[in-house]
C-alpha positions in Angstrom: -8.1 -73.8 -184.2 -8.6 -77.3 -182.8 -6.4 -80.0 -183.7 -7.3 -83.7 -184.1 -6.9 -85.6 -181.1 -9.0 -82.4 -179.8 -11.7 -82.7 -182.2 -11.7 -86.4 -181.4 -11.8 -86.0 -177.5 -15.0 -84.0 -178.1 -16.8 -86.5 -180.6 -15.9 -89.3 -177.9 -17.8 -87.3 -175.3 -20.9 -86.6 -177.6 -20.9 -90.5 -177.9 -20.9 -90.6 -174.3 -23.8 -88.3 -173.8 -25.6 -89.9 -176.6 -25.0 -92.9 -174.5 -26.2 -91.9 -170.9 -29.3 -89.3 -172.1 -30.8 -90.7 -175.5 -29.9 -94.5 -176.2 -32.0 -95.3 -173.2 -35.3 -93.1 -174.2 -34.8 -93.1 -177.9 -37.4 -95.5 -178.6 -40.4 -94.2 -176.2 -39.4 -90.3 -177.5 -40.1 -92.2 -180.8 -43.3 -93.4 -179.3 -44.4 -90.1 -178.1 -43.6 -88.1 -181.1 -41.4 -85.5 -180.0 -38.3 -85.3 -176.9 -38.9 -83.9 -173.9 -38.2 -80.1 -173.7 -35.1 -80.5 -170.7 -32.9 -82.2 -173.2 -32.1 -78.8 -175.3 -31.2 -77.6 -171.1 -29.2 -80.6 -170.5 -27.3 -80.5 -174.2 -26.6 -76.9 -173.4 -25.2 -77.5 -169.9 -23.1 -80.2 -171.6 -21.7 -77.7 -174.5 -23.4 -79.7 -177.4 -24.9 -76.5 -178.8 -24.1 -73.5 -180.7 -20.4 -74.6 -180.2 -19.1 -72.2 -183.2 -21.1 -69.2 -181.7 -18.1 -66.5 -180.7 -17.4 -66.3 -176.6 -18.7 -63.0 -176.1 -22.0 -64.6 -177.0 -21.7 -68.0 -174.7 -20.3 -70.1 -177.5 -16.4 -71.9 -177.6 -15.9 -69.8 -181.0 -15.3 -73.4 -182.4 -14.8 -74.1 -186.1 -18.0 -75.1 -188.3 -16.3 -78.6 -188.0 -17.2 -79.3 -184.2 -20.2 -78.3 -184.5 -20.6 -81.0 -187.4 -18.8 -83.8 -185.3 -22.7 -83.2 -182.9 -24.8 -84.2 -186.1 -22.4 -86.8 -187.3 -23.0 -88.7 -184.2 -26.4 -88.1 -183.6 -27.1 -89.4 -187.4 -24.6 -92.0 -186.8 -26.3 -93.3 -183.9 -29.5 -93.5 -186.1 -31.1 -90.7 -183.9 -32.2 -88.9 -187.1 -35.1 -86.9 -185.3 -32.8 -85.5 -183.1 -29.7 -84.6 -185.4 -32.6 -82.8 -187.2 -33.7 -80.6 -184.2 -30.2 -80.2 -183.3 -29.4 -79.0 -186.9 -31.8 -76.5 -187.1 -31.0 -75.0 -183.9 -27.1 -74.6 -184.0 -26.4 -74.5 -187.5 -28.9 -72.6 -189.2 -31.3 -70.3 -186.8 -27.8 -69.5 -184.7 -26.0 -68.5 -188.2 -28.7 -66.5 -189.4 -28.9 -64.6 -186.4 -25.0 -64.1 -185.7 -24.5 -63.0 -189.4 -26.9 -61.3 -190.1 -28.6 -60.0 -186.4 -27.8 -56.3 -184.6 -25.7 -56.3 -181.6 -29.2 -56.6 -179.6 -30.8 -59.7 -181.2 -27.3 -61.4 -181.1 -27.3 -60.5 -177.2 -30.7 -61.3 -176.8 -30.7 -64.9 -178.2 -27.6 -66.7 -178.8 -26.0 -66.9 -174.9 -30.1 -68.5 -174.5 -29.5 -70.8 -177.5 -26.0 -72.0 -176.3 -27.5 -72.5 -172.9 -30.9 -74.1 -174.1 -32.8 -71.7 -172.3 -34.0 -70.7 -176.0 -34.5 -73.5 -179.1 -34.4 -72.0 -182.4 -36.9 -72.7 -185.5 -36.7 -70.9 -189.2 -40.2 -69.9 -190.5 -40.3 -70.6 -194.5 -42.4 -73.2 -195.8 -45.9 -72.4 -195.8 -48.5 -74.7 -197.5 -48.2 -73.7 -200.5 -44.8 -72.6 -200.9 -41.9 -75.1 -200.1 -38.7 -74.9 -202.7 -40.7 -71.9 -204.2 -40.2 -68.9 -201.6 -41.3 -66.7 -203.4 -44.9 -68.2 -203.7 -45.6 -67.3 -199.9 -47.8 -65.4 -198.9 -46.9 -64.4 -194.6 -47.5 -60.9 -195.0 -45.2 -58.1 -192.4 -47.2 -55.0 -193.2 -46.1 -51.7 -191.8 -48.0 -49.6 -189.4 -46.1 -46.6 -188.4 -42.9 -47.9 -186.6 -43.9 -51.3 -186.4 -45.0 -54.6 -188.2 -47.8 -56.5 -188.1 -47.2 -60.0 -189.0 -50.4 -62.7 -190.7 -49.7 -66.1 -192.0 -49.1 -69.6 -191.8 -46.3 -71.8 -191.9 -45.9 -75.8 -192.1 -43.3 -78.6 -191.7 -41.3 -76.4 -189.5 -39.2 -78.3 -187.4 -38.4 -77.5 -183.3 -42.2 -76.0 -184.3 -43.6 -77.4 -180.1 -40.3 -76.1 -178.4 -39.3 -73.2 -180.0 -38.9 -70.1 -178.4 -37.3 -67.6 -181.4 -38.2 -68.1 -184.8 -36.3 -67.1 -187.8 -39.7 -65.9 -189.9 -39.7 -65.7 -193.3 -42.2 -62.8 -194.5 -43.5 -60.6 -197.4 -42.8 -57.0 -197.0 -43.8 -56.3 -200.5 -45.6 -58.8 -202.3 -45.5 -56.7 -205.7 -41.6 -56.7 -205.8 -40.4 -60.4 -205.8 -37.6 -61.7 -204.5 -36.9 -58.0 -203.3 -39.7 -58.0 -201.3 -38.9 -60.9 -198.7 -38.0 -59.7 -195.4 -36.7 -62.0 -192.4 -37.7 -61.4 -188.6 -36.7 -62.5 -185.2 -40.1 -63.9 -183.9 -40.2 -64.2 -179.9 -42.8 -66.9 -179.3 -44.5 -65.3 -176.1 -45.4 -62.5 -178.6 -49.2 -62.0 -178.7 -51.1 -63.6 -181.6 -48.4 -66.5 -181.9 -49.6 -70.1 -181.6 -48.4 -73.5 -182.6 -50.8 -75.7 -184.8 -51.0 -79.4 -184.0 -47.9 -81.6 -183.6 -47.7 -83.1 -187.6 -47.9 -86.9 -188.1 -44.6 -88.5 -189.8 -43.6 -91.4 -191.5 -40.4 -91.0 -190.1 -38.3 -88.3 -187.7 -41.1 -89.5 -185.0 -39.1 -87.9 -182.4 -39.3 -84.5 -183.7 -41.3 -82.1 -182.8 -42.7 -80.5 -186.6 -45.8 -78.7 -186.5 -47.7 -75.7 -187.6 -47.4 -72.5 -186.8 -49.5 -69.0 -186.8 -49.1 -65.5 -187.1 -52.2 -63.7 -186.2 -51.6 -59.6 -186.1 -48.4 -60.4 -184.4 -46.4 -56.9 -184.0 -43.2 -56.7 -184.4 -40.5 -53.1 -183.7 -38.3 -52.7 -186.7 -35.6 -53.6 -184.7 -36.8 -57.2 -185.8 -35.3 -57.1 -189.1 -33.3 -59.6 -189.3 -30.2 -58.7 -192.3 -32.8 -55.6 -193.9 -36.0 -55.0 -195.4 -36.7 -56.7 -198.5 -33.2 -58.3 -198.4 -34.4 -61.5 -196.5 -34.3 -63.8 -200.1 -30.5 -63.0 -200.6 -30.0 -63.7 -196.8 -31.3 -67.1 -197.3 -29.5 -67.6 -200.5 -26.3 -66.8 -198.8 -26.9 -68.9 -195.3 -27.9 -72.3 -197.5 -24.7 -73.7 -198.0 -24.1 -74.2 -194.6 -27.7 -75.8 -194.5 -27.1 -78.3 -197.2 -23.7 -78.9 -196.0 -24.5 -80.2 -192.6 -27.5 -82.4 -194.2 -24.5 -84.2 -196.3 -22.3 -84.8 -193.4 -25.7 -86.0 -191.4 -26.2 -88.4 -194.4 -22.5 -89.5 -194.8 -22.5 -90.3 -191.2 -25.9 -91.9 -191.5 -24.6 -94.4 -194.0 -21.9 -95.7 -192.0 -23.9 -95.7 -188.6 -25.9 -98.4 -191.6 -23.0 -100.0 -192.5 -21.8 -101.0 -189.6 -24.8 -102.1 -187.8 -25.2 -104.4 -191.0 -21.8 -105.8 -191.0 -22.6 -106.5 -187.3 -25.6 -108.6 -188.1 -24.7 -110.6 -191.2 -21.3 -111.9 -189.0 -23.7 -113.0 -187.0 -27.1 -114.1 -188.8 -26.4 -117.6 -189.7 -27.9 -119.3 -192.9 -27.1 -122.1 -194.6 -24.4 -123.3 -192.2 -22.5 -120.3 -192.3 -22.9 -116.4 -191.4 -24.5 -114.4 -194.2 -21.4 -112.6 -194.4 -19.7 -115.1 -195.7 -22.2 -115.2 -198.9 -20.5 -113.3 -202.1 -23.6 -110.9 -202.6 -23.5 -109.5 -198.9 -19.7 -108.7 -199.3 -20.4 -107.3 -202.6 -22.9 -105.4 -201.4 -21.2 -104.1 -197.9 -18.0 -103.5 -200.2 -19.8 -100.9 -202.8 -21.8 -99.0 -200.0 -18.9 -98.7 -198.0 -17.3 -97.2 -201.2 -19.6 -94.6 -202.4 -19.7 -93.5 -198.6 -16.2 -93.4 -198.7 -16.1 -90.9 -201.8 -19.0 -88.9 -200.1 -17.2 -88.1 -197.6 -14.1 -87.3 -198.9 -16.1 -84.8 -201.0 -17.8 -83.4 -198.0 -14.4 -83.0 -196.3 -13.4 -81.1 -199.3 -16.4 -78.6 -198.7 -16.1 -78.5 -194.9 -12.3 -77.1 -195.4 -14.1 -74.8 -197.9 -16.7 -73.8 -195.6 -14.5 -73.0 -192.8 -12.4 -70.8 -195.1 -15.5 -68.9 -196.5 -15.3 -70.5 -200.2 -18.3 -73.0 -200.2 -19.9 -72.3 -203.3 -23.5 -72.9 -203.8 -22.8 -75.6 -206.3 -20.6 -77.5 -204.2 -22.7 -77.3 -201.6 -25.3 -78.6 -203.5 -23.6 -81.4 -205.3 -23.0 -82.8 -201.4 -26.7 -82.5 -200.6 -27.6 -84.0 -203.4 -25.2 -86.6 -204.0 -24.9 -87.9 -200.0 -29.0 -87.7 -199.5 -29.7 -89.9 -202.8 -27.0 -92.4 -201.5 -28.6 -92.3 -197.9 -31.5 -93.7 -199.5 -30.1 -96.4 -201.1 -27.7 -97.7 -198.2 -31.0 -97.9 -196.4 -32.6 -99.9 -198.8 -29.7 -102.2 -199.1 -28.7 -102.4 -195.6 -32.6 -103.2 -194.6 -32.7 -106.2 -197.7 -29.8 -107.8 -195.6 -31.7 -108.2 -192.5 -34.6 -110.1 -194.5 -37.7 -110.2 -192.3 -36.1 -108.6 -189.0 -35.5 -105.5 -190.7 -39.0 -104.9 -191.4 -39.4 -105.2 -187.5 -39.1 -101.8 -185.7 -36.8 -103.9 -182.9 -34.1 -103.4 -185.2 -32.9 -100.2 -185.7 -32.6 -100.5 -189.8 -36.1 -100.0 -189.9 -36.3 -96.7 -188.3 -33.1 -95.6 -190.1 -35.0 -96.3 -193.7 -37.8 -94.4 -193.0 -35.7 -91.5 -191.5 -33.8 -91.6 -194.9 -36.4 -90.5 -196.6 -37.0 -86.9 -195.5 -33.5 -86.1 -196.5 -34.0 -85.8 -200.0 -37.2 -83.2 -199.6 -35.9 -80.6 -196.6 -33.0 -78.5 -197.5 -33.8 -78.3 -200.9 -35.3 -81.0 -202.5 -32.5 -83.5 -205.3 -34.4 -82.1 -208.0 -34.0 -78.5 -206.9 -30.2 -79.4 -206.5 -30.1 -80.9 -210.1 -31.4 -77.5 -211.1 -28.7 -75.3 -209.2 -25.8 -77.6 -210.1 -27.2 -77.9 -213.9 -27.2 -73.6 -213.9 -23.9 -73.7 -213.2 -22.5 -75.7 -216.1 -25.2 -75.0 -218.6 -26.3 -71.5 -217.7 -30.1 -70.6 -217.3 
């Protein structure tokens, strides 16, 4: 178990790589609509992912917690593409596999995901099925020992870099939720191809695209957590999901924050700074107060997490609660720029369009509503 000044020794050298191999291409990997593949090698060399994976699999064995200090500073930074990538990778196609993967697919893929030889993707929304999983319709049918795998998905994020995918499928579409089976997809696999690079209002940096299945054949030895037990597997893996989108939105919100108190202390109206005017202070003072509560919340499920008590509730009550706020810091950090921070030179404008996904992936507010409502009211 780390202690503080440890935990804090690594966050100051994420900031420093953030500072030496983004800050100075940010903006043109924005232009060109996704970052160059070498960055997942060069995070990996410099131990920025995967960092709770266990040693015998190329990880530090970390807590959950460092590997949220990565996404906190990414998000901070206002580098929302990239905390999403980096999200994906480590703390949700890593868990899956390490909980739920044989000895083999656990040897196979995560020393190549620590390293960045291999960037993870999970394989569930399809184009007509996004918070409804069950509506999909990726079919794994058997054929003798094997699988044969047709379908579409969409939206899927690391979609033009990945090299495993988590893959959501139907092993039997007459038995529901009991007939959802996950995979462990190797993307040189035969009748695999990646659709177009998808057009974003925001998250320009990432890479989110299409992907097909065409008789792609998969051994059995594929199953990823057991046949027809794939919907409970993602049930159980969620919380982490949802968890690391709140501390991404916490951190978001102060990344705002600051960067707005910067500006109005230095904006000048009216023969004074702006931050001298009653309604910025009152404004600054209330964001910086609900962001406060958030993440004292959040800290409350990240001690839960690490202890194997998150519920689903709580869990969603920080998606929920963080990602609305997100929003609004956005809106009311952008309003005290005025004009500039309609211009893309300031980074405000980038952060309120990023804001914006964070209330759809992961399980969209309403859907949150509804899991945190069937816990106090029943069904």
């Amino acid at each position: 178990m780390l202690d503080q000044n440890e935990i804090e020794l690594f966050r100051d050298n994420v900031k420093k790589f953030l500072e030496n191999e983004v800050a100075p291409y940010y903006n043109q990997w924005e232009k060109d609509e996704k970052f160059p593949r070498e960055l997942w090698n060069k995070m990996g060399e410099n131990g920025l992912l995967c960092v709770d994976v266990p040693e015998e699999y190329g990880g530090f064995g970390a807590t959950f917690t460092l590997s949220a200090v990565i996404i906190e500073e990414c998000s901070r930074a206002g580098y929302g593409a990239l905390a999403s990538n980096l999200s994906v990778h480590s703390d949700i196609v890593a868990p899956y596999i390490l909980h739920l993967g044989s000895e083999e697919q656990k040897q196979t893929w995560l020393p190549k995901m620590v390293s960045g030889e291999a960037v993870g993707a999970i394989g569930m929304t399809e184009p007509g099925a996004g918070s409804d999983l069950q509506g999909m319709k990726t079919r794994a049918d058997k054929s003798g020992d094997n699988y044969v795998i047709n379908g579409q998905k969409t939206f899927i994020t690391n979609g033009q870099h990945c090299d495993v995918i988590v893959l959501a499928t139907k092993t039997d579409p007459n038995a529901g939720s009991k007939g959802m089976t996950l995979f462990t997809v190797d993307c040189t696999l035969p009748g695999f191809s990646r659709g177009r690079n998808l057009e974003k209002m925001g998250h320009h940096a990432a890479d989110t695209s299409e992907l097909f299945f065409e008789d792609v054949t998969l051994s059995a030895d594929q199953i990823l957590g057991g046949e027809g037990k794939g919907f409970a597997n993602l049930m159980n893996e969620l919380p982490r999901e949802r968890l690391i989108l709140a501390l991404g939105a916490v951190a978001a919100c102060e990344g705002m924050i600051e960067r707005t108190i910067e500006y109005t202390q230095e904006r000048m109206a009216f023969g004074q700074p702006i931050s001298k005017f009653q309604n910025t202070r009152y404004v600054l003072a209330d964001l910086h107060a609900q962001t406060q509560i958030n993440k004292a919340f959040c800290s409350q499920c990240t001690a839960e997490y690490d202890k194997g008590e998150l519920s689903t509730t709580n869990a969603s009550i920080a998606k929920l609660t963080t990602t609305e706020l997100q929003g609004v810091v956005a809106d009311k950090c952008l309003q005290l720029f005025g004009g500039y921070g309609y211009m893309q030179e300031y980074p405000i404008s980038r952060d309120y369009v990023d804001a914006r996904i964070q209330r759809i992936y992961g399980g969209t507010s309403e859907i949150m509503k509804e899991i945190i409502s069937r816990d106090i009211l029943g069904r």
